[in-house]
C-alpha positions as CSV (number, residue, x, y, z in Angstrom):
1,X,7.5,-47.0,2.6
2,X,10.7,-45.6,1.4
3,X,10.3,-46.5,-2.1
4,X,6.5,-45.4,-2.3
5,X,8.1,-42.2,-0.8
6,X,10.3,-42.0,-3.7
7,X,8.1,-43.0,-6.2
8,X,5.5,-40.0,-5.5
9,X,8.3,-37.2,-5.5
10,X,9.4,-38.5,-8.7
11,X,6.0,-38.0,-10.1
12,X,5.4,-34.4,-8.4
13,X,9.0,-33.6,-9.6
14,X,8.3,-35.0,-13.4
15,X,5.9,-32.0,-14.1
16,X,8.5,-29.3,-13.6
17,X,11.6,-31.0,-14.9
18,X,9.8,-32.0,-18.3
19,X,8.2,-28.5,-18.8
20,X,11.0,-25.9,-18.8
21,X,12.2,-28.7,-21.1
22,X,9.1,-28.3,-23.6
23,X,9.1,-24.5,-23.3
24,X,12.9,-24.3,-24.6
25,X,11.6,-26.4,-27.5
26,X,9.0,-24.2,-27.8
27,X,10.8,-21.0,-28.4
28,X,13.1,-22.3,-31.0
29,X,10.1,-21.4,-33.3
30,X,10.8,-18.0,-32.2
31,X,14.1,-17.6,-33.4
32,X,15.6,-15.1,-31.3
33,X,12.5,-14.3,-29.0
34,X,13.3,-10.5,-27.3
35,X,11.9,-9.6,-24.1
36,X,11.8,-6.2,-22.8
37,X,11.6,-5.3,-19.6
38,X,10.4,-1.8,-18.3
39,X,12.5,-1.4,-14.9
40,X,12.7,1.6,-12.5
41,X,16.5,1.8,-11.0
42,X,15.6,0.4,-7.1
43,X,18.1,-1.3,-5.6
44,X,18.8,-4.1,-4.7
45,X,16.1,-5.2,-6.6
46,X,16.7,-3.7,-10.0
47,X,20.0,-2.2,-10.0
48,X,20.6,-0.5,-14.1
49,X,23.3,0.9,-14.6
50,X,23.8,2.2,-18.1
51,X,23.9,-0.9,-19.9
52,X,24.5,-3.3,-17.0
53,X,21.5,-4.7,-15.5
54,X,21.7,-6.6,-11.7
55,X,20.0,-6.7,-8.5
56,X,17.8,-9.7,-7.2
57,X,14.7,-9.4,-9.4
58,X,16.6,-8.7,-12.3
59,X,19.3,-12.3,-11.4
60,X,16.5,-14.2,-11.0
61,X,14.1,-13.3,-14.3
62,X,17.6,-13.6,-15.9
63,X,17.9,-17.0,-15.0
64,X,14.3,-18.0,-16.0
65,X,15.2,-16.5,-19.3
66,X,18.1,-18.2,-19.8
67,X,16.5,-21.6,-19.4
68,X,14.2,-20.4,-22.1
69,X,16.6,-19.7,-24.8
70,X,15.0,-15.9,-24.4
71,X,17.2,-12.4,-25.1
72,X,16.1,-9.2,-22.4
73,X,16.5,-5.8,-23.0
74,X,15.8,-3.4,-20.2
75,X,14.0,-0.3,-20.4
76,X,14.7,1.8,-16.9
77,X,12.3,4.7,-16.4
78,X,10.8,5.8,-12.6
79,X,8.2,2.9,-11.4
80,X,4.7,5.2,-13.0
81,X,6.2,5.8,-16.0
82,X,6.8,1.7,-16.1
83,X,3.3,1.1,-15.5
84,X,2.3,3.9,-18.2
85,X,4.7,2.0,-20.4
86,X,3.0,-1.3,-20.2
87,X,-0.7,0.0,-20.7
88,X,1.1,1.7,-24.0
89,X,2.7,-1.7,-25.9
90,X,6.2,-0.5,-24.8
91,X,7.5,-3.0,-22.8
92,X,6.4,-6.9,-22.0
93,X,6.9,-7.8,-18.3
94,X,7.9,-6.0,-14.9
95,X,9.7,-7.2,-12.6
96,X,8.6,-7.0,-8.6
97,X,4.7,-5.4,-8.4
98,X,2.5,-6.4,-6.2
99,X,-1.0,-7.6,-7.6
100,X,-3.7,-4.8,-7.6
101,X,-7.1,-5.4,-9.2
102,X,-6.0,-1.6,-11.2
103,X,-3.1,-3.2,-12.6
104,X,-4.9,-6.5,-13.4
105,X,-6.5,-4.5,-15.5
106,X,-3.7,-4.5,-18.3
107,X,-0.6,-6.8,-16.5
108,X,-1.4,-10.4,-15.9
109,X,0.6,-11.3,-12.5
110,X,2.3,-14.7,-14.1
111,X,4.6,-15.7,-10.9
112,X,4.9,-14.7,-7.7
113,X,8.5,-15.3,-8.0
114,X,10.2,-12.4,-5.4
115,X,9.8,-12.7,-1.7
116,X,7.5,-10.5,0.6
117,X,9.4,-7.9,2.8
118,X,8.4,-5.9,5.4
119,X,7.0,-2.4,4.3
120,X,9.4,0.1,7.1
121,X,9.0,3.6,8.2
122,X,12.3,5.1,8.4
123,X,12.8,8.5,10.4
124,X,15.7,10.7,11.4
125,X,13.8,12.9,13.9
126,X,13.4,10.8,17.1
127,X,10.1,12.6,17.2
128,X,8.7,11.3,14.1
129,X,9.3,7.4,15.1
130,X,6.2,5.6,14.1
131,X,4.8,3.3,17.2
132,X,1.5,2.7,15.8
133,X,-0.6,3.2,13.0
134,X,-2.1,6.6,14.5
135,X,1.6,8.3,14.3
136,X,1.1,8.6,10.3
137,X,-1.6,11.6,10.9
138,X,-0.2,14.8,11.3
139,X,3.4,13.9,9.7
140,X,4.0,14.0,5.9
141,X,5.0,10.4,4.7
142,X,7.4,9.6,1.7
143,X,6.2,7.4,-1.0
144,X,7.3,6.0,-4.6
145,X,5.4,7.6,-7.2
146,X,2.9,5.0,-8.2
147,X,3.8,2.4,-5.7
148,X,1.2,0.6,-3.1
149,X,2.3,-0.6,0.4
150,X,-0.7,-1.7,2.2
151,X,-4.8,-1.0,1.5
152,X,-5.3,1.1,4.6
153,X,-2.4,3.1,4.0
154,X,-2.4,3.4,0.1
155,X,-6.6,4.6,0.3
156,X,-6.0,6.6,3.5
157,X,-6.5,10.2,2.4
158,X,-5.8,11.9,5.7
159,X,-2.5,11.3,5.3
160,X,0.3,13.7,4.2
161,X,2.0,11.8,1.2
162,X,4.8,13.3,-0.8
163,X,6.3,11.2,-3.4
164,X,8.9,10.9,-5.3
165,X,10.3,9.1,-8.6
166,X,13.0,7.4,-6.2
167,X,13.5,5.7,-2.9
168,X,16.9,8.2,-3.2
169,X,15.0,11.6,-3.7
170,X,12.5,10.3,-0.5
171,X,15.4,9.7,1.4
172,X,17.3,13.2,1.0
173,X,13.6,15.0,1.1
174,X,13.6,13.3,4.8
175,X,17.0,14.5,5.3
176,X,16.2,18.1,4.1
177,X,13.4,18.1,6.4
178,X,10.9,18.6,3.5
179,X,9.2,14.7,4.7
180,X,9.2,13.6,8.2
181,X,9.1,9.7,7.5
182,X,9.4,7.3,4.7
183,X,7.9,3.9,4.1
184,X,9.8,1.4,2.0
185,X,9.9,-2.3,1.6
186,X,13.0,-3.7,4.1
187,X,15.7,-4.4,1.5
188,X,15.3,-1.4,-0.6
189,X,15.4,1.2,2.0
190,X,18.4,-0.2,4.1
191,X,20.5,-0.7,0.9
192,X,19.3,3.4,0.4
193,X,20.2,4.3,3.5
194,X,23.3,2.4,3.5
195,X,24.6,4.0,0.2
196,X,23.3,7.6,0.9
197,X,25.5,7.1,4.1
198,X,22.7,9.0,5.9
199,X,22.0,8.3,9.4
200,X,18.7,6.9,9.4
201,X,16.6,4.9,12.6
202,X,14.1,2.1,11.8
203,X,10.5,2.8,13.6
204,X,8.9,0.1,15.6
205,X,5.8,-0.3,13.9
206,X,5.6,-1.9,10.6
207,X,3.6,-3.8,8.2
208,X,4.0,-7.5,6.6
209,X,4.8,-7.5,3.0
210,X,2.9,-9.3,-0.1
211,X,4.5,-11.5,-2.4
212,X,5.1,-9.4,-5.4
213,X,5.3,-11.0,-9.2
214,X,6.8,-11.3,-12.8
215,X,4.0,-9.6,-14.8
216,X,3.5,-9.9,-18.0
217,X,1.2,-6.9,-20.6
218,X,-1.7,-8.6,-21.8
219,X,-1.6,-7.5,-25.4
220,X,2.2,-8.8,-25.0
221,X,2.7,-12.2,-26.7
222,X,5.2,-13.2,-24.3
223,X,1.8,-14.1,-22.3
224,X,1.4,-17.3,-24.2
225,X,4.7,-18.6,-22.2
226,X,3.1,-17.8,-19.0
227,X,3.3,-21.6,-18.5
228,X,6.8,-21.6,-18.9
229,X,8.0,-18.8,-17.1
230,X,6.1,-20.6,-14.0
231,X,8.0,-24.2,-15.1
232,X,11.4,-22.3,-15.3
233,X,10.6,-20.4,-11.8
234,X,9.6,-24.3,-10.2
235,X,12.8,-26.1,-11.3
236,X,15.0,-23.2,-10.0
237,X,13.4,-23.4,-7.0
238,X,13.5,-27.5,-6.7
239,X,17.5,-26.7,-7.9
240,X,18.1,-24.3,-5.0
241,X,18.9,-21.7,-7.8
242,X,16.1,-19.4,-6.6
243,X,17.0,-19.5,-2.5
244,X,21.1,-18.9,-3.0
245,X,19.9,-15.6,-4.9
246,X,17.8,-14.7,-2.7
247,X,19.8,-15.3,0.2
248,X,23.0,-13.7,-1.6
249,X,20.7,-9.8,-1.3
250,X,19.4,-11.0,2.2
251,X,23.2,-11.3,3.3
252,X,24.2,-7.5,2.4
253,X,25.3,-6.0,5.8
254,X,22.4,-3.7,7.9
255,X,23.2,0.3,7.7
């Protein structure tokens, strides 16, 4: 039994072993293949600094694109802008949205290669804590410019959104009383909190997160290594490469 058991993980493993394999073949007819990634500066996810690139999205495409022989050049510019960027030829893949049938309509959402995270509403005003969804009405809500959170929420017209380029401006505009509340996936609002310094209280109520993806522009030809974006992904994974990034951001101490 142990040796049939064996035997069928090798072939389920042989498929994503052999293929980042082929794909690194592959681009050595593209001498030199450049990628260009359009990035807005969120941390920890995409942290861009000048010329210095980090955070967990950015670790982890780096390591797919190092298995792939490929060079990546960031292009950092507030999250709408990025999408504009994309519909406009400027820039090949982002890093981290999550799939909308809008932005099917010129990305195609190659890997869902980030984790989901809780979407949070973060108040300083104990009488702006969020219990349930009815709390939104009546209280103007800080959002991402361009970003979506949840479908209720994002087509929900009766409430108050103010946005911003940043999860930074959002946070001060709560501090300066000019928003009551502001939603933000888990990771990057506690690492914003945490850097601002501000003191900032988590509300009860929140909402699951979606798996959000390496996308790729469809008039882009890095599209025809879709295949081996998702081989490089499937080996890091198998390797434990993906989980000890992962874990690494997960480990940052709680404001």
């Amino acid at each position: 039994m142990r040796q049939l058991i064996t035997a069928l993980l090798l072939v389920l493993a042989l498929p994503a072993l052999t293929l980042p394999a082929l794909a690194q073949q592959g681009t050595e007819t593209v001498k030199g293949l450049k990628i260009t990634v359009g990035a807005n500066h969120a941390p920890p996810y995409r942290i861009i600094d000048g010329d210095e690139s980090t955070g967990l999205y950015v670790d982890i495409f780096e390591e797919i694109a190092a298995r792939l022989g490929w060079e990546v050049h960031y292009r950092e510019a507030p999250f709408r802008r990025v999408l504009r960027m994309v519909q406009q030829g400027d820039v090949d893949v982002v890093l981290g949205p999550v799939k909308t049938p809008e932005r099917a309509r010129f990305m195609e959402f190659v890997a869902p290669a980030f984790p989901p995270e809780r979407r949070l509403f973060f108040y300083i005003d104990e009488s702006h804590r969020i219990d349930n969804y009815s709390d939104l009405y009546g209280r103007a809500i800080g959002v991402l410019e361009g970003a979506t959170y949840f479908r209720q929420f994002d087509s929900d017209n009766r409430i108050i959104k103010e946005a911003a380029p940043r999860y930074e401006n959002l946070m001060l505009m709560m501090q300066k009383g000019r928003v009551d509340v502001v939603i933000a996936p888990e990771l990057v609002g506690k690492y914003t909190v945490r850097h601002l310094g501000l003191d900032v209280s988590v509300s009860p109520f929140f909402v699951p997160g979606e798996r959000s993806y390496i996308a790729v522009a469809k008039d882009s030809p890095v599209l025809e290594y879709a295949d081996d974006i998702r081989a490089a992904l499937k080996l890091m994974q198998m390797e434990g490469t993906h989980e000890d990034l992962v874990l690494k951001y997960l480990a940052q101490p709680k404001p």
